[in-house]
C-alpha positions in Angstrom: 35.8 67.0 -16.9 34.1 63.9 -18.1 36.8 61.1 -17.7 37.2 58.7 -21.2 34.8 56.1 -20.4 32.0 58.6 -20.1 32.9 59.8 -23.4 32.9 56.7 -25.2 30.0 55.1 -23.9 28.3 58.8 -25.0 28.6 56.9 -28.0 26.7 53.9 -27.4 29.1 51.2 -29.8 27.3 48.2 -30.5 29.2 45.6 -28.0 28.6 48.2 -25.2 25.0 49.2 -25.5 24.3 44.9 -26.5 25.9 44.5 -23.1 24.3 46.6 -21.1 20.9 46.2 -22.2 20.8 42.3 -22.4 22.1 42.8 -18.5 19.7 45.0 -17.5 16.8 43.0 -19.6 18.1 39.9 -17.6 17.5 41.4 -14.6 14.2 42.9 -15.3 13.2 39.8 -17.6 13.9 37.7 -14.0 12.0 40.0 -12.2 8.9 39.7 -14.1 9.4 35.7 -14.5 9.6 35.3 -10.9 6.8 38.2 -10.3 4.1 35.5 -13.1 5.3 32.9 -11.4 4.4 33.9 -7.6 7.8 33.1 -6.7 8.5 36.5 -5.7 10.4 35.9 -2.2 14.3 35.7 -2.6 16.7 34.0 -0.1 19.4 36.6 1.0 21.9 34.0 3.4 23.4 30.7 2.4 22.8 29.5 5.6 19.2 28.9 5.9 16.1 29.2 3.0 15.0 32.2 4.6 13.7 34.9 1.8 12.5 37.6 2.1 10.4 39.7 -1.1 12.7 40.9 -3.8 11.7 44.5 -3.6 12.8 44.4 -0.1 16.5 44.2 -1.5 16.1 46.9 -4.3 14.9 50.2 -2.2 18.0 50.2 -0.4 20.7 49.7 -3.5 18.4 52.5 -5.7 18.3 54.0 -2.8 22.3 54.1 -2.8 22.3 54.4 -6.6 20.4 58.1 -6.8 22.5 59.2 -3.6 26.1 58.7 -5.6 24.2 59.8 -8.3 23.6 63.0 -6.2 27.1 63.3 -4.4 29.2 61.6 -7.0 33.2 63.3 -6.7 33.7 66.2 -9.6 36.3 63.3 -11.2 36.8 59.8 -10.7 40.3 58.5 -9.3 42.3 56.5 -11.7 43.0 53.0 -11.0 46.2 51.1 -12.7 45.6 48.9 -15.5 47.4 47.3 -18.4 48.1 49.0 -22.1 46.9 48.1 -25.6 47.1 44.4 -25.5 47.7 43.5 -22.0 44.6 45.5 -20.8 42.0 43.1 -23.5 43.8 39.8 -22.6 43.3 39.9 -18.6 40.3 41.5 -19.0 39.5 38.3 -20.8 41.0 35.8 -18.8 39.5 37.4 -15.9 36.1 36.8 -17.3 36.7 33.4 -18.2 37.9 32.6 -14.1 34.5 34.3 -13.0 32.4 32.2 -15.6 34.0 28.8 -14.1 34.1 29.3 -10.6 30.4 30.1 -11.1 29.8 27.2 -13.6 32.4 24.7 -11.3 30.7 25.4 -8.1 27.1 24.9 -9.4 28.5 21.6 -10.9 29.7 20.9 -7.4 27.0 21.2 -5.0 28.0 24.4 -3.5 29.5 22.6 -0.3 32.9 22.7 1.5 35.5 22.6 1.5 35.2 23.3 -2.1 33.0 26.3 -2.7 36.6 28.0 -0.3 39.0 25.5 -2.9 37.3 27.1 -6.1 36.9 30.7 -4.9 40.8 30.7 -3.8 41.6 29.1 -7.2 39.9 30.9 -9.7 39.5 34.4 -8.1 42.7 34.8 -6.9 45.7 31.9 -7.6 44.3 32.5 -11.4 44.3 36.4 -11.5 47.7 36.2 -9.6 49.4 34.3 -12.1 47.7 36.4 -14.8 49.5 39.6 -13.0 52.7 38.2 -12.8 52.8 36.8 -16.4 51.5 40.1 -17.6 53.2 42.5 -15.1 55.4 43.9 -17.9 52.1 45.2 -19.7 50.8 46.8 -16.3 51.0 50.7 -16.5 50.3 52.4 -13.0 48.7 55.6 -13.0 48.2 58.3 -10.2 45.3 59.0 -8.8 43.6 62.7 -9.9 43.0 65.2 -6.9 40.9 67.6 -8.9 38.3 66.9 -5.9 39.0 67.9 -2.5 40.5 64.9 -0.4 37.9 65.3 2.2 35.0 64.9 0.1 36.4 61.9 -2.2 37.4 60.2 1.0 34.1 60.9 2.8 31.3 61.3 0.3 30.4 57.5 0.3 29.4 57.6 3.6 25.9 58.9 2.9 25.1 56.2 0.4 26.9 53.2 2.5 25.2 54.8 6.1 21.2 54.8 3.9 22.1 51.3 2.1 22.4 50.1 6.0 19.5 51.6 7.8 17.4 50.5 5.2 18.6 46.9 4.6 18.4 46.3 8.6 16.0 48.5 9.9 12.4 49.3 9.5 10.0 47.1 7.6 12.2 46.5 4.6 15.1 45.1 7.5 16.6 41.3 6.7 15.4 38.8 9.6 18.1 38.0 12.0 20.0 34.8 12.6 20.5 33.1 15.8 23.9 31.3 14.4 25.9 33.4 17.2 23.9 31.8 19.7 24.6 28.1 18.3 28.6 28.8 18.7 31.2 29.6 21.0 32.7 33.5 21.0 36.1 32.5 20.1 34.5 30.0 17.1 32.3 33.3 16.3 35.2 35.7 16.3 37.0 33.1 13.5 34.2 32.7 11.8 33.5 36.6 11.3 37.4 36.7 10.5 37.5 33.9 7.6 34.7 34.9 6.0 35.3 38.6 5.6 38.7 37.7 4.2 37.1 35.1 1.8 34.1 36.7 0.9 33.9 40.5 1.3 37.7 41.0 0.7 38.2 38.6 -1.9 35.3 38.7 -4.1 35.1 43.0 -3.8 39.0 43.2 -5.1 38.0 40.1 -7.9 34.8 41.6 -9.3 35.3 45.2 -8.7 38.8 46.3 -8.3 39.6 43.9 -10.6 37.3 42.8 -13.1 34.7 45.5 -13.6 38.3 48.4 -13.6 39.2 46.2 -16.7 35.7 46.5 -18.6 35.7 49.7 -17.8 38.4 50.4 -19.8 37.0 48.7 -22.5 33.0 48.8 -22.5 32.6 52.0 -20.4 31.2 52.4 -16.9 27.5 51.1 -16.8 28.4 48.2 -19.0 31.0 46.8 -17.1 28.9 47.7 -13.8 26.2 45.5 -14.9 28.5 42.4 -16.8 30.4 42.4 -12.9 27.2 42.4 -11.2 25.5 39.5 -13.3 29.1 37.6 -12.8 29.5 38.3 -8.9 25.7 36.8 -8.8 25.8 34.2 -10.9 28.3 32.5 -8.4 25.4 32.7 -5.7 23.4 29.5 -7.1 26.2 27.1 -6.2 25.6 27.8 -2.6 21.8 29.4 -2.3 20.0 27.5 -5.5 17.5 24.6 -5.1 18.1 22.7 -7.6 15.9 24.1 -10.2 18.0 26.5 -12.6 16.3 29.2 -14.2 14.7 29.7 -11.0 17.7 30.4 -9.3 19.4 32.5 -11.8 16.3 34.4 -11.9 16.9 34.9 -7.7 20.4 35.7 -7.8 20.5 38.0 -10.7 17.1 40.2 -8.7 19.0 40.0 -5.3 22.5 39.9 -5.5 22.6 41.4 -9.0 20.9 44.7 -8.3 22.9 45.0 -5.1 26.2 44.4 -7.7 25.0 47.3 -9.7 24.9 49.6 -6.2 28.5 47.8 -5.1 29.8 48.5 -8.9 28.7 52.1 -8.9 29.7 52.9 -5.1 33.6 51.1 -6.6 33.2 53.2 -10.1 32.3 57.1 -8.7 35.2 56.9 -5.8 37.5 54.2 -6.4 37.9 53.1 -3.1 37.7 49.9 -1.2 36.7 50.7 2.5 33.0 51.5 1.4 32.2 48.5 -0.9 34.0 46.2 1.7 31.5 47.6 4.8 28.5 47.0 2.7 29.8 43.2 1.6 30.6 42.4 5.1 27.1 43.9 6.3 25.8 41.9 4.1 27.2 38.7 5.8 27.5 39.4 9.2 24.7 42.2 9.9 22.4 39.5 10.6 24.4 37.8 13.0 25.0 40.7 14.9 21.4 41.9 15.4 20.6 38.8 16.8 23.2 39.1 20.0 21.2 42.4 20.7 
């Protein structure tokens, strides 16, 4: 049984398929400005201007998109949410805290401490106030075990296990960094710790569990995939951009974009957070730990 999102984006209302198409056309649009341009390698780490080419970073997540495609669950889990009004109005405000911390932080320089200030203040201090004025509107609902446990549990391990092996090995693999070599274990072991917690952790359960469940709700599943994605990447420039705007939307929205709209689909099919959170903190720390071998 389709669930109701499928349903109602079946029929394609104007905010929804206006959505999703100027998403997508942003993404492809950057693609092909970068592509005229010759500007075609993309950085993938904050901590040096490494790139690497942009299609380097799209194999694995279509890679990942056609296998949930494949092995997507029979149903897809239900995740709590708000009623009527209460569902539209964090939905909203939840939007609006993404679109600042992304516009705050570019307006900042990127730098710390307060790229860790903003990110603490406006994707979590701000949704957890939102929650606890709103909690009266919040309606939780169970999950559905038309699937067996097993295979809902499980089933993401084919995508995540081919996302890896082709982001870090063979000729598409990301470079590795040497920054465990510049540190001390102990300042390596807190450094791995903090920034799982701050970024995998907190920005998965901000722009998935949270925002992108929301939009769901209201836009339907691809929609809300792609409005999260373009969101979670538009943040990126504050700490990766070089100065020249379009430039760096256009990086952000090829690289971490399209790897949103694998993290967004991998969060949508099985509504769990153990196989979005492995890829995010791959994504940081995978390069550190391929160079200690």
């Amino acid at each position: 049984m389709r669930n109701k999102m499928s349903r109602r984006f079946l029929h394609h209302p104007p905010l929804e398929l206006g959505i999703l198409v100027t998403g997508l056309a942003l993404i492809a649009g950057s693609a092909l400005w970068l592509a005229l341009n010759g500007d075609t390698g993309i950085r993938y780490s904050a901590d040096h201007t490494g790139t690497v080419p942009m299609w380097h970073r799209w194999i694995p997540a279509l890679a990942g998109l056609v296998l949930i495609r494949l092995l997507q669950p029979k149903t897809t889990p239900v995740v709590g949410v708000p009623t009527g009004r209460g569902l539209h109005l964090q939905a909203i405000v939840l939007l609006a805290s993404a679109v600042l911390f992304a516009v705050t932080l570019w307006l900042s320089g990127g730098g710390e401490p307060i790229h860790t200030l903003l990110k603490l203040s406006f994707l979590l201090a701000v949704p957890a106030l939102l929650f606890w004025l709103s909690r009266r509107n919040f309606t939780r609902q169970g999950h559905i075990h038309e699937d067996p446990a097993a295979w809902r549990h499980y089933g993401p391990i084919v995508p995540v296990v081919a996302w890896l092996t082709l982001t870090y090995t063979g000729p598409l693999a990301v470079p590795p960094s040497n920054y465990a070599a510049t540190v001390d274990p102990v300042t390596l072991l807190v450094t791995f710790a903090v920034v799982f917690v701050v970024n995998s952790l907190l920005e998965e359960v901000f722009y998935r569990r949270w925002l992108q469940t929301r939009w769901e709700h209201i836009l339907g599943r691809w929609p809300a995939i792609v409005l999260a994605s373009l969101l979670w990447a538009a943040w990126h420039v504050g700490i990766q951009g070089t100065g020249h705007l379009p430039a760096d939307l256009a990086s952000v929205f090829v690289n971490q974009g399209v790897q949103g709209l694998f993290l967004g689909y991998l969060w949508s099919r099985y509504r769990l957070m153990w196989p979005i959170l492995v890829v995010h903190a791959a994504m940081n720390a995978a390069p550190i730990l391929l160079g200690m071998l």
